[in-house]
N, C-alpha and C positions, 0 to 999 in steps of 0.2 A: 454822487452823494454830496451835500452841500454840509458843511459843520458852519456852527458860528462861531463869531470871533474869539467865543472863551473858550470853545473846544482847540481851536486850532492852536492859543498860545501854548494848553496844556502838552498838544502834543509836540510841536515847537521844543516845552521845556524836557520834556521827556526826553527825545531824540539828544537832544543839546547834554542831558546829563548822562546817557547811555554814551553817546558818541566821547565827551571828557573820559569816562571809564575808563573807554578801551584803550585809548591815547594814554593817559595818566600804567594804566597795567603794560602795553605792549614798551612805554618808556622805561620800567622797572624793569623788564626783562633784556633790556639790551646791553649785549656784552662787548667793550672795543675789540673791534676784528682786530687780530694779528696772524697774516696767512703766513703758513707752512710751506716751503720748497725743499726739496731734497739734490732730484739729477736735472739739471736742464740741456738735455742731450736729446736723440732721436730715436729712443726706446720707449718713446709713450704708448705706442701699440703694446708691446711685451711687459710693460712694469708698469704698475700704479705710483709707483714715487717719480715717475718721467713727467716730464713740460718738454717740450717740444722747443727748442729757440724760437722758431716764428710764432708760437703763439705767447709764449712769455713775453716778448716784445711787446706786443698786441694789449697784452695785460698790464703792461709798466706804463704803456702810451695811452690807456682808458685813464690808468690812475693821474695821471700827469692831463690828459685832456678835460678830467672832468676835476679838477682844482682837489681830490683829494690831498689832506693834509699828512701826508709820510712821514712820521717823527723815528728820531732812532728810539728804540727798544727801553734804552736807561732810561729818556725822556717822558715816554709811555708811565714808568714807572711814576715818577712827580707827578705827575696829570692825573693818574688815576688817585692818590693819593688825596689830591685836591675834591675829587670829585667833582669836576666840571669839566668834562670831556668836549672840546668843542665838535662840530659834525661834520660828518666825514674825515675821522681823525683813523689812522690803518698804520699799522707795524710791519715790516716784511723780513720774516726770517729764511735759514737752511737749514738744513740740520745737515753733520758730517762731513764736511768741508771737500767737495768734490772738485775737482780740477775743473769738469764742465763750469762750476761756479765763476772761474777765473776767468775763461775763455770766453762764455757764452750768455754770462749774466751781467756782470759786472760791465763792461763798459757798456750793455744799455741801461746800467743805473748812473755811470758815470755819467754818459750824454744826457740822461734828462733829469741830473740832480738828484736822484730819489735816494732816501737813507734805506738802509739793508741791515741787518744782521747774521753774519756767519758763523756757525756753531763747531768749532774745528776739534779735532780728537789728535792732540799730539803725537799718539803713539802711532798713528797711520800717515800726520804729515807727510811730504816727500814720496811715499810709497804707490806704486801703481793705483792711476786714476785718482789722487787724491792731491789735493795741493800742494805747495812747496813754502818755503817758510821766506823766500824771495816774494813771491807770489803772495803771500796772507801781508807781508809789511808793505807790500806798492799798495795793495786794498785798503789796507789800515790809515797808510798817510793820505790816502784820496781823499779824506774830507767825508763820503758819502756810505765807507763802509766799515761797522764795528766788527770786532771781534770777540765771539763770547765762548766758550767751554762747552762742551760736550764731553766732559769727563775726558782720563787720559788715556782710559783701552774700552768706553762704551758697554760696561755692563751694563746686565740688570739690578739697580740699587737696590731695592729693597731688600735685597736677599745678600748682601755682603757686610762680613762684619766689619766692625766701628774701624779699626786700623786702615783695611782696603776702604771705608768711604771719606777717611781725610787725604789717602794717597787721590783717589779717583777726582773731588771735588775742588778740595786744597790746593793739593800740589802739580795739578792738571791748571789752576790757577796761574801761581807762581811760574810754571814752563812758559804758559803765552805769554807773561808780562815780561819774561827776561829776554823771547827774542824778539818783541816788540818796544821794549824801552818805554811803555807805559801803563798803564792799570787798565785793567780789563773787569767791566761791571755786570754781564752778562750771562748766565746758566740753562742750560737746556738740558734736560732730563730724558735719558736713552730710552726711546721706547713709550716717554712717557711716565717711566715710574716711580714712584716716591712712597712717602710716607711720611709722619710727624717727625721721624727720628733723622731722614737723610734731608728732608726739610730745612732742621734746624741746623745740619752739617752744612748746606749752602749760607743758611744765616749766616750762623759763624763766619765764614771765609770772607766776606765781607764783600759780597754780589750783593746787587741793589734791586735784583730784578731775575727772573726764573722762568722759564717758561713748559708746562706740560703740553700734552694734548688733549683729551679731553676726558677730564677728572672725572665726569657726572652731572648729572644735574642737582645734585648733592651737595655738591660741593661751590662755596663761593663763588659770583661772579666773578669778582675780580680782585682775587689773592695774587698781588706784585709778585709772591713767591711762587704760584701754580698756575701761572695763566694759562687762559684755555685758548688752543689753537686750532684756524680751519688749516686743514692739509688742501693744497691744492695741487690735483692729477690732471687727466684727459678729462675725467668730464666738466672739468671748467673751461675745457677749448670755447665752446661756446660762451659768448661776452655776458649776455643774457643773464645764466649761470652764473658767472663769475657775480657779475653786479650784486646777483641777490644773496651770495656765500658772503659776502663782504658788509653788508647792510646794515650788521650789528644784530640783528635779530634770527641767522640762520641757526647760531650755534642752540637758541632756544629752543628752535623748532628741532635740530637733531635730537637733540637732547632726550625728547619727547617721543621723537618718533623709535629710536633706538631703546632695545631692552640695556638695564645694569649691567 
């Protein structure tokens, strides 16, 4: 079928204003990845919170091979703030402060530079499988890894009153910065859980930056105090995987695909 010249530019413009659309909505929906680690030991068969060290590796060395821009956490915060996220910009946290963290993560963030975030729970420091407070300040002076809060015994907030959420938020606060000898900017929410009220308790305490897991589709893209996190398990072994969780557009698609 032959069209003439003014058929063709119409559809030309069509295509062209269909095609801006999706570009202009799929931009709107993109959320700065900030991936989730927990164990990185050799229980990723038996646990969903396990990475494997060799394939953690594998993941640090994609990011660093493909020029992702690895900012710390606090950093994240001002950037988003800005609203100009450059691309390929990525967060990497833990939650829980695991000894594996120590062992088997950190010096391949050492070796290729990459900023981290570890989310320690003072009251388990020191305590089997959990790091030591030798161990959280050699991390902390490396240059590449911050130190943020997970609360001081890891409840669940929403459900504790006002008194236990300035001991858990506050003064879980105050413990890191007195064996670290400097301010720590950082919050991670056990479980995920908040509300407006334990919200405004991490305001208070003067964190610059917070991070959930995934609030909703409901809820903001990108609240500095609620950000929304990919957890990464086994099934990001695959690179593939990995690539497209980190995209900026996966957490939309979960979003969507998962009920409230």
């Amino acid at each position: 079928m032959k069209f003439s010249i003014r058929k063709r530019y119409v559809i030309i413009t069509i295509v062209l204003i269909v095609g801006a659309g999706v570009f202009l909505y799929a931009k709107s929906q993109y959320v700065a990845p900030v991936i989730m680690y927990h164990k990185i030991d050799g229980d990723s068969a038996v646990s969903r919170l396990s990475v494997s060290p060799e394939n953690f590796k594998r993941q640090m060395y994609f990011l660093k091979k493909r020029h992702y821009n690895v900012v710390k956490l606090e950093d994240l915060a001002e950037i988003v703030k800005k609203n100009k996220i450059p691309p390929r910009t990525i967060a990497v946290t833990f939650d829980d402060g695991y000894e594996n963290n120590y062992t088997n993560a950190y010096p391949v963030l050492k070796q290729l530079g990459l900023h981290a975030t570890i989310f320690i729970i003072p009251a388990l420091v020191g305590t089997e499988g959990y790091v030591t407070w030798n161990q959280i300040l050699e991390m902390s002076e490396s240059g590449v890894i911050a130190i943020g809060s997970h609360t001081m015994t890891h409840p669940w907030l929403p459900t504790q009153p006002v008194q236990k959420l300035d001991s858990e938020i506050k003064d879980s606060k105050a413990a890191i910065e007195s064996h670290l000898d400097r301010e720590i900017y950082a919050f991670s929410y056990p479980l995920g859980g908040f509300n407006k009220d334990v919200r405004k308790k991490v305001v208070e305490a003067g964190y610059k930056i917070a991070v959930a897991t995934n609030p909703g589709k409901r809820y903001p893209k990108h609240d500095i105090f609620a950000m929304k996190r990919l957890r990464i398990s086994s099934t990001s072994d695959n690179l593939l995987v990995f690539w497209f969780e980190i995209t900026g557009f996966y957490t939309w698609i979960k979003e969507h695909r998962d009920k409230d």
